[in-house]
N, C-alpha and C positions, 0 to 999 in steps of 0.2 A: 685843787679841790681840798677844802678842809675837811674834816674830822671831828667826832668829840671834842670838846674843849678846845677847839680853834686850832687842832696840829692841822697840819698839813699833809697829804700822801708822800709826798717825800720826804717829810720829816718822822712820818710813823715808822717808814720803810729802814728808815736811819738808823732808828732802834732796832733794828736785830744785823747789824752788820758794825757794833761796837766794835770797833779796834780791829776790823779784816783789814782797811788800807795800810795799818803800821805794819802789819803781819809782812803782807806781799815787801815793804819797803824792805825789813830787815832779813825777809829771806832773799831776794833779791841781791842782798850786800854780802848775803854770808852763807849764801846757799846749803841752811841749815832744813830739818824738819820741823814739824807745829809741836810742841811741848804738847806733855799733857797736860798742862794748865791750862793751854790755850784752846786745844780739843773741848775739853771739860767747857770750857766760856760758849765753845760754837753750840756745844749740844744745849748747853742750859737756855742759849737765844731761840734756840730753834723749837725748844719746848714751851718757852714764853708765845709764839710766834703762833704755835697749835691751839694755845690757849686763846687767845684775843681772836681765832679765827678766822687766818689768813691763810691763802692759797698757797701752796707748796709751789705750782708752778711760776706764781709772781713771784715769791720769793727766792727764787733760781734764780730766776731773771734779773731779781738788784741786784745779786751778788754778781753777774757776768757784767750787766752793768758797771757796779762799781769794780771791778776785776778793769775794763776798759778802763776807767775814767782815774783808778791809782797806778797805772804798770808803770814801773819805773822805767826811768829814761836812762838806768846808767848800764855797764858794760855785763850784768850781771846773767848769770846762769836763767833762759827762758824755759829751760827744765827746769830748772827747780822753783819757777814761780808756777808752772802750769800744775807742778806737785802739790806745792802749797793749798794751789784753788780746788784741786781735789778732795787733798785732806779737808781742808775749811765747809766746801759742800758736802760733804763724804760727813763727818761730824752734826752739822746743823739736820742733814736730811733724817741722820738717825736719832739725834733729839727731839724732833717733828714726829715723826713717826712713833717716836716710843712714848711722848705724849698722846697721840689718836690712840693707840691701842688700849693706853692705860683709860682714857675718856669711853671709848667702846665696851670694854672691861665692866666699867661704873655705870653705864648706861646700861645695859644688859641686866647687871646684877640688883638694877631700880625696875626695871621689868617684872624679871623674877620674881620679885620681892611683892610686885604690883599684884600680878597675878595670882601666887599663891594666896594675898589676902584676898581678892576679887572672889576667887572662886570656894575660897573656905570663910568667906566673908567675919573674919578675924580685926577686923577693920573699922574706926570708927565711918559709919556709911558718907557723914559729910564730908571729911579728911578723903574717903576715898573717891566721893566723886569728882573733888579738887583733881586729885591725882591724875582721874580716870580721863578727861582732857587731854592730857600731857601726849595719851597713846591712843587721841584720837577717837575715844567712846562718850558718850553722853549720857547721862546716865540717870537724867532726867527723863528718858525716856523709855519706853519698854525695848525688852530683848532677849532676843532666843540665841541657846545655842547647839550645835551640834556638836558631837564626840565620834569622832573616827578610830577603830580600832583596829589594828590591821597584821597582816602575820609572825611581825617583828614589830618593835618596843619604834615607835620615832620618836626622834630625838633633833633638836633647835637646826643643830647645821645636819640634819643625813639631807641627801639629794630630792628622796620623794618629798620633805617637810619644804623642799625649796622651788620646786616645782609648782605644787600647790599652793603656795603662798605669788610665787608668779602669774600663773592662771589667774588667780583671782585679781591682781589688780591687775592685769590687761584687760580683763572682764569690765570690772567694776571700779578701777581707779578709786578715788578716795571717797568711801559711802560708809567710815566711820566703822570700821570692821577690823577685829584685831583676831589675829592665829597666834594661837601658842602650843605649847607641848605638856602633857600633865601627865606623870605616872604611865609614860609610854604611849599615852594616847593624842589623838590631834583636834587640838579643840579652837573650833570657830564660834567666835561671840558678833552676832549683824543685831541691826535694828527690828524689831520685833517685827513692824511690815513690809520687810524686804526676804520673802520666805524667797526669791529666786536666787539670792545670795547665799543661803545653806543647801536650797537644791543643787546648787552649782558645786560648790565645796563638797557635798556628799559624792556628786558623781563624778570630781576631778581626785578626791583622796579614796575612793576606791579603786580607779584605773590605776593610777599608780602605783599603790598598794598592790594591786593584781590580788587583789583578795580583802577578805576580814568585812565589815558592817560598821554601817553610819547609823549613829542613834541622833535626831533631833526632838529636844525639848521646848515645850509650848512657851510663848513668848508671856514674858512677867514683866509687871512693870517697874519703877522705883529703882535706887542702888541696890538692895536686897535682891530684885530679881534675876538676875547672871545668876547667882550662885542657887536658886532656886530650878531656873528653867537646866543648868550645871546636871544636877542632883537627880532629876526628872530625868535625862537623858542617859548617866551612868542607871540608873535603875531601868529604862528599855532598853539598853543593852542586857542589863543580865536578864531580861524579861523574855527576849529573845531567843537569847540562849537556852535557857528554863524550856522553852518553849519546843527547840530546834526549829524556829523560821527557818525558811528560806533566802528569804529576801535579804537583798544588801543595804536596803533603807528604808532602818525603821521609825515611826512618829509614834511619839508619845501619846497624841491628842487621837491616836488609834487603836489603843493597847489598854486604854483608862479604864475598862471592865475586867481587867484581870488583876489590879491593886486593889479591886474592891471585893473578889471573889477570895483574895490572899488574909484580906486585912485580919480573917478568925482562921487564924492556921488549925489552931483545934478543930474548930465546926468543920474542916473543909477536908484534915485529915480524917473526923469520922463519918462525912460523904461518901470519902474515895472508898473505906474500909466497910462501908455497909454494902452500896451500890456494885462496889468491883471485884470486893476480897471475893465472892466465891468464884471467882475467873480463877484463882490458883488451883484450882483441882482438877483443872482441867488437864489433857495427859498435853504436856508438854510447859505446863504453867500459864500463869496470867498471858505473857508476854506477845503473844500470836493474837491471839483474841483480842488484847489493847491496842494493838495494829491494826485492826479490822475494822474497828469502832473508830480510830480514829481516822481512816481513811474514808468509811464510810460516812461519817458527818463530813469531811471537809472536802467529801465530791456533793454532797447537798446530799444526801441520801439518797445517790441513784447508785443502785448494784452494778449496774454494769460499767459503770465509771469505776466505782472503787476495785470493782476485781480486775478493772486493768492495770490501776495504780500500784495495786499486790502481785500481778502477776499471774491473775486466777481465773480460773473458770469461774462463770456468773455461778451456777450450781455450787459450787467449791463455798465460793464466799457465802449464797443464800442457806448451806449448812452450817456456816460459822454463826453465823445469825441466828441460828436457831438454837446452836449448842449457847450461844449468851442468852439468850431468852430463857433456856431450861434451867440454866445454872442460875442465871439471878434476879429470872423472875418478871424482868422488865427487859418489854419488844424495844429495841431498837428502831422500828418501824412505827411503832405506836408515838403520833405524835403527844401523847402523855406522860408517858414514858422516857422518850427522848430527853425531853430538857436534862433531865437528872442523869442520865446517863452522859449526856456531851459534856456538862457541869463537869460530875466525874472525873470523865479522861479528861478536862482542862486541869483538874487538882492532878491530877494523877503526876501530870506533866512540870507545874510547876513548883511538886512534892518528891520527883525522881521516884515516884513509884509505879515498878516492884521493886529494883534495883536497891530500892533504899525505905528501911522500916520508917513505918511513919506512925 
């Protein structure tokens, strides 16, 4: 079988076993050891050998080969030729080897490099959709992605980052989906209409995590949009947080009326301060009473729902109700009233107030 430029397989193989039959010959004669000159020549072949692309395990194999095909035939030490093909192997494997690593090395660190421009989009967009092939994205196309955040920092090799990188392609095999690690967190980039590939991701890097919240980002189209739909997703996360959800996965394309309620932090801190402030006078402060209100909107406004949420007698809570009504003026019960009050405690929540002057 030929080769590039007309070599042959036996004759490519040739080239990484430079001068082993003379080796075997003269140690054979003088049942010496390999120089370190000669060491040096197996490792430099065996690094040529990783470079071009060749299999470690054929390459074993010529040298046993040629081991067969040069033994000398005269009275000499079969120790010390069997030494010989050790050291000779023993040398080439670690040249081979410490070319992969150093290629692994370079490859990783073209990753890295990929990704931090990807996601801080630092990048000329054409250059980087060149790139963006290389690792298997398109980017001609739209794309969402999710951010896993979990109770400890993950990081490229910890076990759950490998895990979840397994799942998914036993799942999904090659669908054009790349995982990385950012700033501690675990971020899956899929095809904008492949939402079952970030569902998937969301609930295999939570089990594993055994904890923490999955934010997914609405799917954007063009090079620019990764770092867009990126950006979207680190902000439900902390929107979440802000918020104290519950849930472990949260969507962006669900949470869009609280970026808009934020966008006038002024107007929205003097909501909270008009509609809540007189809750601090109350004997024990705001704190009780913003409990109240907020369980009672998020049981739909059924009392007996929220005073089991609280722990309370329906009575108990239908007097907290009352004590907010006296103090500021607006029934919680009155659906006119209402809107401005739920408004409220959403500012409340995503201004940390009481806890924090606003």
């Amino acid at each position: 079988m030929r080769r590039g430029g007309g070599v042959t397989e036996p004759e490519a193989a040739q080239r990484y076993l430079d001068g082993y039959a003379e080796i075997l010959v003269e140690v054979s004669a003088t049942g010496r050891r390999l120089t370190r000159e000669e060491l040096d020549q197996r490792r430099a072949l065996g690094e040529r050998a990783a470079d071009d692309g060749r299999s470690l395990r054929s390459l074993v194999r010529d040298h046993l080969a040629a081991t067969r095909a040069a033994w000398p035939g005269g009275p000499g030490s079969t120790g010390s030729v069997l030494a010989a093909v050790e050291q000779a192997v023993d040398a080439f494997a670690e040249g081979y080897e410490r070319a992969q690593r150093l290629a692994v090395r370079q490859e990783e660190a073209a990753r890295r490099e990929f990704i931090d421009d990807l996601l801080y989009g630092r990048s000329d967009l054409g250059r980087l959709a060149e790139r963006a092939e290389r690792f298997g994205l398109l980017l001609s196309r739209a794309h969402a992605v999710a951010v896993a955040q979990g109770p400890e920092a993950y990081e490229d090799t910890a076990p759950v980052t490998r895990r979840v990188e397994a799942a998914l392609i036993a799942r999904f095999g090659d669908r054009h989906i790349l995982l990385a690690t950012k700033n501690g967190q675990l971020v899956c980039i899929a095809p904008g209409d492949q939402d079952e590939v970030l569902a998937y991701f969301a609930k295999q890097a939570w089990a594993v995590a055994n904890g923490g919240r999955v934010a997914i980002g609405r799917p954007q189209p063009g090079a620019g949009g990764v770092v867009h739909s990126y950006e979207e997703a680190l902000s439900t996360l902390d929107l979440a947080d802000r918020l104290h959800l519950e849930e472990p996965v949260v969507r962006a394309a669900d949470l869009l009326v609280y970026p808009v309620l934020t966008r006038d932090r002024q107007a929205m801190a003097d909501l909270v301060r008009s509609a809540l402030g007189p809750l601090q006078d109350a004997r024990g402060g705001a704190g009780p009473l913003l409990k109240t209100l907020e369980a009672y909107f998020e049981s739909g406004c059924v009392a007996a729902e929220a005073a089991r949420r609280l722990a309370l007698s329906v009575r108990a809570l239908t007097y907290r109700l009352e004590r907010i009504h006296q103090l500021t003026g607006a029934n919680p019960a009155d659906p006119v009233h209402r809107y401005t009050l739920q408004t409220a405690v959403i500012g409340a929540r995503l201004l940390g107030w009481p806890s924090q002057e606003i």
